[in-house]
Structures are given as structure tokens and as C-alpha cells.
C-alpha positions as CSV (number, residue, x, y, z in Angstrom):
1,X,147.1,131.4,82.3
2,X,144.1,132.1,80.1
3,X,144.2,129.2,78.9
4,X,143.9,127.4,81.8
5,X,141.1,129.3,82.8
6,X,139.3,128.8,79.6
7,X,139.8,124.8,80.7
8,X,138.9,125.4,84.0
9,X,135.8,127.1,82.7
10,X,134.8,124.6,80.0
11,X,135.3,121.7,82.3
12,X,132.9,123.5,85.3
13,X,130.2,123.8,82.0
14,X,130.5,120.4,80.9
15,X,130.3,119.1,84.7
16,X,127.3,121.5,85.6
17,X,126.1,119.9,81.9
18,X,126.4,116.2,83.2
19,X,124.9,117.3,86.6
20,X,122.0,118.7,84.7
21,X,120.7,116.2,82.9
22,X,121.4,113.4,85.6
23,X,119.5,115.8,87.8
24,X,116.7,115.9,85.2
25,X,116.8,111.3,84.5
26,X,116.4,111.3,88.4
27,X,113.0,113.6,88.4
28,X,111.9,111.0,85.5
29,X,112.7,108.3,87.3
30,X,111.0,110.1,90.5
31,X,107.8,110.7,88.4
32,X,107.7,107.3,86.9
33,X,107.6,106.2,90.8
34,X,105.3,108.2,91.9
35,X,102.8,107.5,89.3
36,X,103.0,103.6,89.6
37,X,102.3,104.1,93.6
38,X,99.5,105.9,93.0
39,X,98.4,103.6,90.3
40,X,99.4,100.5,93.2
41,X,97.7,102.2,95.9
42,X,95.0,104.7,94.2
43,X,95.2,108.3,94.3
44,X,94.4,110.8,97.6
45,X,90.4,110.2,98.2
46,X,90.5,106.7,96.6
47,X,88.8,103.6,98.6
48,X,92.5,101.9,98.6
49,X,94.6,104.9,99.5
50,X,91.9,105.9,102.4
51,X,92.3,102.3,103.5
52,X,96.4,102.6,103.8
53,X,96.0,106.0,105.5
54,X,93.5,104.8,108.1
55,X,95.6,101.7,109.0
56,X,98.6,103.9,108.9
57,X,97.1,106.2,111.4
58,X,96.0,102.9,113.2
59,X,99.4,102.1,113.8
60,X,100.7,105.5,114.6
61,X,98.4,105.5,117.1
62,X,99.5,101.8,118.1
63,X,103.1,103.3,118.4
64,X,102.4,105.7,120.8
65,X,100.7,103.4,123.1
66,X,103.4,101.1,123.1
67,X,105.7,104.3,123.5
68,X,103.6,105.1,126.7
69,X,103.5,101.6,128.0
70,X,107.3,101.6,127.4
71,X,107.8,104.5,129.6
72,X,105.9,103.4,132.6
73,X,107.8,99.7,132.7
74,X,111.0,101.8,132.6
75,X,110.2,103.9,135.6
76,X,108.6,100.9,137.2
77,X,112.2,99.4,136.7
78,X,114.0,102.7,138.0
79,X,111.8,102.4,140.7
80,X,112.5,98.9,141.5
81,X,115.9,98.9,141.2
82,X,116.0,102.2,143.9
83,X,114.0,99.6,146.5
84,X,116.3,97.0,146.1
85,X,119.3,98.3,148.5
86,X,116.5,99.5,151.0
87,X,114.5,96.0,150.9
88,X,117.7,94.2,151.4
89,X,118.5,96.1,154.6
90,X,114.8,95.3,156.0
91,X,115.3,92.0,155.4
């Protein structure tokens, strides 16, 4: 039985091992990323990144328009289709 702990044991090491250092490739690979975007698009302050953020907050602000305009057709629509059955009967 000890045995087969000690194997148990081992093997949860040399998993937690394997887990480690894939953990640690990704956070390269995550830094390597994050350092060619900011190269790509400049750094926070930068004349390129201010540009991205303003359009990006252009669009945002484009969304929720839309979002509103979206809501008002569909209770225009709810509202319609609630007429319908009493404009048949009038006409």
C-alpha cells in the first residue's frame, strides 16, 4: 500500500511539475503578446493608442444608440401588432 502511495505521490509531483512549467511557457507566451500589441498599437498615452481608444469609445457609444433605436422599433412592433385585431374589427 505504501508503495502505491509513494506512486500516487510521485506521479501528482511530476503532473503538478508538467502543469508548472506549461503554466509558466503560457505567461511567456502572454508577455511576448502583450508586448508586440503595444509595440503594434503604442503604449497607454501614445498618439496611436489614444486614437484606438477614442474610436473605440466612438463605437461604444454607436452601440448603445443602435441599442436604443432597437428598442423603440420593437415596442413600435408590439404595439402594432396589439392594433392589428382592433383595426380589423373597425374596418
Amino acid at each position: 500500500m505504501t508503495l502505491s502511495r509513494d506512486a500516487a505521490f510521485e506521479e501528482v509531483q511530476l503532473r503538478n511539475k508538467f502543469l508548472t512549467e506549461k503554466l509558466e511557457d503560457f505567461e511567456q507566451v502572454m508577455k511576448k503578446r502583450q508586448m508586440s500589441a503595444s509595440q503594434e498599437f503604442g503604449a497607454p498615452g501614445s498618439a496611436a493608442y489614444n486614437e484606438l481608444k477614442n474610436k473605440e469609445d466612438k463605437l461604444q457609444k454607436e452601440i448603445i444608440q443602435l441599442s436604443e433605436e432597437n428598442i423603440e422599433l420593437k415596442f413600435e412592433v408590439e404595439q402594432s401588432r396589439k392594433d392589428i385585431p382592433r383595426l380589423k374589427v373597425r374596418s
